[in-house]
N, C-alpha and C positions, 0 to 999 in steps of 0.2 A: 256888863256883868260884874258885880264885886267880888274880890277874890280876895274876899277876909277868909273864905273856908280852907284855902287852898293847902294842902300841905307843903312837906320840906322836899317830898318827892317828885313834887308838881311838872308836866313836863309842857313847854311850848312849841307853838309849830308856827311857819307864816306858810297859807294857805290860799291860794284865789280861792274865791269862795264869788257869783254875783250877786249883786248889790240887792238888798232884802227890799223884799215887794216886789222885785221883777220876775217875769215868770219864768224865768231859768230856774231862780232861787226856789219859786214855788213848785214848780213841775219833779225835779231836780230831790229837794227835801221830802216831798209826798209820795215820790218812788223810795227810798231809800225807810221811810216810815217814821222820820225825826226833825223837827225843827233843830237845829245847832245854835242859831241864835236863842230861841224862847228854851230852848231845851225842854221841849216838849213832843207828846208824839204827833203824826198827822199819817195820813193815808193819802192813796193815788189807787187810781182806777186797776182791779186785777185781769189781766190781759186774760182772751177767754182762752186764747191757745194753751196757758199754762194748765196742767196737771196739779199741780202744789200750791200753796197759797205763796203770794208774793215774800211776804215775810221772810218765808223760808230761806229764800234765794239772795235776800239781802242783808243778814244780820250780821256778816262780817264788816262795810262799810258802814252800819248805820252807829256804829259807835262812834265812827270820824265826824262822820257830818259829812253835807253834800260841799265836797270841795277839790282843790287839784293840788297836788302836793308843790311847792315853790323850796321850803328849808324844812325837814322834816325833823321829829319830834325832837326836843334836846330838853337840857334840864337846864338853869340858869349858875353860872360862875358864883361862889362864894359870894363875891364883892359886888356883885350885880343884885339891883332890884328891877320889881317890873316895870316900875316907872323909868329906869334904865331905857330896858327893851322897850317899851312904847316909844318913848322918845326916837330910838334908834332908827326903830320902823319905820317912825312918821319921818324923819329926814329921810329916809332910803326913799318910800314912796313919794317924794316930793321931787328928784330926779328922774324919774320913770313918765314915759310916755304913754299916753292911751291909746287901745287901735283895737281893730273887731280881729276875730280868730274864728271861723270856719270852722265846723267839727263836725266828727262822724263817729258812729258806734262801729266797735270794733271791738274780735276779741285778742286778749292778750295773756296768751295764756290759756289756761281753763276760766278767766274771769271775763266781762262784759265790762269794757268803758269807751267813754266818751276819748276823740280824740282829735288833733288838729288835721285837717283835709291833705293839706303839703307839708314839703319840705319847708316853705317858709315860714309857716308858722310853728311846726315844731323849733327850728332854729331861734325865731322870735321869744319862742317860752322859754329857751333855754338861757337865753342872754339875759331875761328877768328872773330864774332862779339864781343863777350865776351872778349877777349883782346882788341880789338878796342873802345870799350863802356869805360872801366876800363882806357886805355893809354888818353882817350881823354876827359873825364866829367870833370877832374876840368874848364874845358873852354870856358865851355857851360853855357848859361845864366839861371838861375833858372825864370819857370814861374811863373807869375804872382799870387796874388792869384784868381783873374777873369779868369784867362786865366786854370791856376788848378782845380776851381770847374767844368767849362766847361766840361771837360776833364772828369774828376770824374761822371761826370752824364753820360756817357754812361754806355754800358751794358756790364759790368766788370765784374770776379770774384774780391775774396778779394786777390788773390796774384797780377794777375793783378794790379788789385789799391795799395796793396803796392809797386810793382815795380816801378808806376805812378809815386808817390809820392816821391820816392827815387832817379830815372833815369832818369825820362821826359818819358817814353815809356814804356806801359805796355808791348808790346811784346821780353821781353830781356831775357837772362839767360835760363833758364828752359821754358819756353814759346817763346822761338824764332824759326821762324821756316823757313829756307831759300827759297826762291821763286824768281823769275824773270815773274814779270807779263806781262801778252800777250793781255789781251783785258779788258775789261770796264764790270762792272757787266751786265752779258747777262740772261734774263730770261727766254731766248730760249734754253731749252735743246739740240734741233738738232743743232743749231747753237755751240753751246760749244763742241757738240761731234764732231763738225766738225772741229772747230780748232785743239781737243786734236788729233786727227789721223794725219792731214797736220803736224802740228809739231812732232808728233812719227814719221813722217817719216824725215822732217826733222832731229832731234837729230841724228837719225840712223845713216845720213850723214855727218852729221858734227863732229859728235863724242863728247867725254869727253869735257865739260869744262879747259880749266886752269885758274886754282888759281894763279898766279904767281903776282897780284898788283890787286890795290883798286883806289878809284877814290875819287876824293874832287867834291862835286858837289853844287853848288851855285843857288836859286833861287833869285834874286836879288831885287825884289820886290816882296808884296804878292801877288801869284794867277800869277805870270808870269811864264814861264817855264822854268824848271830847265834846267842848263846848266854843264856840264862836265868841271871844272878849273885846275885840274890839278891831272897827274897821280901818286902816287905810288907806285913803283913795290917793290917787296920780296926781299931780298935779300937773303937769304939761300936756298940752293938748294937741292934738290931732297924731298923724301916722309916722 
């Protein structure tokens, strides 16, 4: 995608996203109602259990794109261009190993997302955030101090808030927790148990996750939706 439009606000994210034309990516973007790569819309089957049309249930993630958060959204350092952060990213992904990741619907919250089966592969995703946070923060723009206290006043622990303080994002390290969100805070229990089943059976089908590349994902202005800029795949192979 060119990002000659992109403003001064522009914010970036590295996101697992799977690999476009697999049917993760298509099953996945067709729920959610958005292409992220074409940045365009698309549709997926409306489950008949629902009461409400799909749409409803999912317009809070469909501005992200179907994806799993790895470094979340930041803005770029003065000194840095994007051809910077691509660069970055491609060396970071070119240390990273590929390996499948097991997932299950689950809710989190009042929300519905996808999530890794065990402990091992939550831990596995965290080690690829956590290299990804570490290969990429000197690049990222330190907030503001308004924009920090903001921040700070939510409803934090104290690690939290020093991760805040230190990373831009309290959910990092030992508090990260990998998901692929599926719909918008719902405060209809039946409605959530309905997705988590439609999706248990989808995963069933679809099988394992691969981990094999990460995504550069660009909102280009604020409050627009994010867009999929460019992929990097792993370069080291097997588990």
């Amino acid at each position: 995608m060119s990002g000659t439009t992109w403003g001064a606000d522009a914010r970036f994210a590295v996101y697992y996203a799977p690999a476009n034309g697999s049917n993760w990516w298509r099953a996945g973007s067709a729920w959610l109602g958005r292409d992220a790569e074409q940045n365009r819309p698309c549709t997926a089957p409306q489950p008949s259990e629902l009461t409400r049309p799909l749409a409803e249930l999912t317009e809070a993630p469909r501005r992200y794109g179907w994806h799993g958060t790895l470094v979340a959204p930041f803005k770029l350092d003065a000194q840095t261009t994007r051809e910077d952060l691509l660069a970055a990213a491609r060396a970071w992904a070119a240390t990273q190993r590929s390996f499948e990741l097991p997932v299950e619907a689950a809710t989190l919250g009042d929300f519905v997302a996808l999530r890794p089966t065990g402990q091992d592969g939550d831990a596995r995703m965290r080690e690829v955030a956590a290299s990804a946070l570490r290969a990429l923060d000197s690049l990222r723009a330190k907030p503001s101090a308004e924009d920090l206290a903001r921040r700070l006043a939510a409803p934090l622990s104290e690690r939290q808030r020093a991760l805040l303080i230190e990373w831009g994002y309290p959910y990092v390290f030992d508090e990260f927790r990998f998901h692929m969100t599926l719909s918008s805070s719902l405060a209809d229990e039946q409605e959530r148990s309905t997705l988590v089943a439609w999706w248990q059976g989808c995963a069933g089908i679809l099988g394992p996750l691969q981990i094999d590349q990460a995504a550069l994902f660009v909102e280009p202005a604020p409050g627009e939706p994010f867009v999929l800029w460019e992929r990097v795949r792993f370069n080291r192979e097997g588990t």
